[in-house]
C-alpha positions, 0 to 999 in steps of 0.5 A: 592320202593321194586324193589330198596331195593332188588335191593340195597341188591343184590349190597350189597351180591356181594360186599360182596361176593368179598370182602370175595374172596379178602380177601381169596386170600391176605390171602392165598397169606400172608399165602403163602408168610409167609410159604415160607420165613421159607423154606430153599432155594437151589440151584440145579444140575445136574451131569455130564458126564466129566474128573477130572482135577487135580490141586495143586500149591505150592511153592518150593525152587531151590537147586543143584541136584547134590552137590559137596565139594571141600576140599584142599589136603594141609593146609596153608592161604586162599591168594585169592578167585577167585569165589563168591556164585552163580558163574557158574565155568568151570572144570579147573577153579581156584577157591582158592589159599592157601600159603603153610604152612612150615609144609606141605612143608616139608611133601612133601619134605619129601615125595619126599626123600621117594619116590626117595628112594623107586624108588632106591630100586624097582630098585635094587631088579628088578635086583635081581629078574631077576638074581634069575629067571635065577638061578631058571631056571637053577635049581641053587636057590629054588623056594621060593628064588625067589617068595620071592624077587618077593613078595618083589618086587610087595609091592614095587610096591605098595608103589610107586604108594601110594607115587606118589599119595600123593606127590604134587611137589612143590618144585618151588612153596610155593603155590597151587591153588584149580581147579574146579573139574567139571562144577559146580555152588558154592552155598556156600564158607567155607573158606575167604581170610586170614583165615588158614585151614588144609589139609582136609578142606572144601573149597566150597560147589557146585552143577553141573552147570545147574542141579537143584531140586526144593523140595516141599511139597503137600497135603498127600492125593494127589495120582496123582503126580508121578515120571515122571510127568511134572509141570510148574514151574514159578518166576519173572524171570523164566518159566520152564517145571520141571520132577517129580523125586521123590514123598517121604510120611512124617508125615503129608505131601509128599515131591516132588522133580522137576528136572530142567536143566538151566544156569540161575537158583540161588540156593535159588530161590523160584518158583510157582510149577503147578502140573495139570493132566487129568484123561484118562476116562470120568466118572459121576461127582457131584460138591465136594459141593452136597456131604454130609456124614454120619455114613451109608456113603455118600448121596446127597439130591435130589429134587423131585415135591409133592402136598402140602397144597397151591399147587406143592411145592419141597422137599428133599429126601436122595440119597445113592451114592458111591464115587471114585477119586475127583480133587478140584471141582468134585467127580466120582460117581461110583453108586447110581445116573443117570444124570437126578437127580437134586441135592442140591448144595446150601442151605441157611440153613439146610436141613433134608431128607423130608423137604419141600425146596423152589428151586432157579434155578426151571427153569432149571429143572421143568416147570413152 
């Protein structure tokens, strides 16, 4: 009987003994489970060794590189109009014809009197010229007789060749029709059929065929466009590769200027712009996402093992570094960091130099 009880009583200690045991590791695990659900969680990496690839799209608005304005030399009624707003127009080409006003057409015959009569008069005074100089020669008449005539001379001269640029000969025609000036897009007529203008009025505004600018605007901080660089350039109907040729600073933001050569481009067409460009070197990178900065400069949090109350756990430590250029994703690191250091790139709340952290990706880093 007394072998059974002290055998029930051993029974008894070590039923005990394991339950306690259990007991301390569900404890130990609830403990555990419980600390680490108030530990901030992160994500981790690593730099790299790598090229920025710079990237910036905007949007950007065809205009005519090189505009043009038509103006009539004489004023009368718009008759006809013989192009539309974005017609492409040779040199020579008709683009308006205007019924001449009584007014000017008796300018001009006024004009034509006026020059007949100074062509009568050059004449008559190239005669006397040359009669003076033969005297002067002979030693007849004083030099300044003949310089005088001469002078008189060389204004006629002169005022001929005003008149003749001038004076339009209309006298078979009641009527002028305005020519293209050169090979030119019309973006925009200033005048309709029927409406009166004046000597001097604008007509049409044009571009050059086939030379357009597309301007657009872009980030103030971006250094990396410059002139000459190449872009993409994309619509619904249209692919182009464009020639940076102007990158001008303004408040608060940087005009570009594109340059494009196409005979089917519209003056007001909207394009997507794609400025992309590779550094020439390789550098040390970090994701923008790892850098954090602040009154002493930029730093990233860097991970690092230590032993704690239930075992190997993680935490952060602050990491000076020093920056250079960046594109959308990466930054140069010029100094503070290798490239076996991994950093916080992610954390689902924030984080303090010291903090004990709880590293989502271990694997990729440490050895379980």
């Amino acid at each position: 009987m007394n072998n059974l009880d002290h055998l029930k009583k051993r029974i008894n200690i070590k039923t005990i003994g394991a339950v306690i045991i259990i007991l301390i590791l569900i404890l130990t695990f609830v403990s555990k489970t419980v600390y680490n659900y108030n530990l901030p969680v992160v994500t981790a990496t690593t730099p790299l060794k790598g090229k920025l690839d710079k990237l910036e799209m905007v949007k950007g608005i065809a205009e005519c590189a090189d505009k043009v304005e038509v103006y009539t030399d004489n004023g009368g009624n718009v008759e006809e109009i013989f192009v539309k707003q974005g017609d492409y127009v040779k040199m020579g080409q008709p683009i308006a014809r205007l019924s001449l006003s009584k007014e000017e057409i008796s300018q001009n015959r006024e004009k034509s009197y006026e020059l007949q009569q100074v062509k009568m008069d050059i004449k008559n005074i190239e005669n006397d010229c040359r009669d003076l100089k033969m005297l002067y020669e002979a030693g007849a008449v004083p030099r300044g007789d003949y310089d005088k005539v001469d002078r008189e001379l060389q204004s006629l001269y002169v005022k001929r060749q005003k008149l003749m640029l001038e004076y339009q000969d209309l006298s078979q025609s009641e009527s002028m029709t305005i020519y293209a000036p050169d090979n030119i897009m019309v973006s925009e007529l200033s005048v309709h059929e029927g409406q009166k203008v004046n000597s001097g009025e604008l007509i049409a505004k044009c571009g050059l065929s086939e030379d357009f600018k597309i301007n657009c605007s872009i980030a103030l901080e971006n250094n990396f466009i410059v002139e000459g660089d190449k872009c993409k350039l994309e619509n619904s109907s249209h692919s182009f590769e464009g020639t940076v040729n102007e990158v001008k600073a303004e408040e608060g933001n940087k005009t570009v200027s594109v340059l494009i050569k196409s005979d089917k481009v519209k003056a007001g067409e909207t394009f997507d712009v794609k400025f992309e460009k590779k550094s020439s070197e390789s550098h040390t990178l970090v994701p923008n996402g790892t850098l954090n900065k602040d009154s002493d400069g930029y730093f990233v949090y860097q991970i690092k093992q230590r032993k704690g109350m239930l075992g190997e756990e993680f935490y952060v430590e602050k990491l000076k570094v020093y920056i250079g250029d960046n594109d959308n994703e990466n930054t140069i690191i010029t100094k503070g960091i290798t490239f076996f250091e991994p950093v916080v790139l992610l954390c689902n709340k924030e984080i303090l130099a010291g903090d004990t952290v709880i590293l989502e990706n271990e694997g990729d880093f440490f050895a379980k």
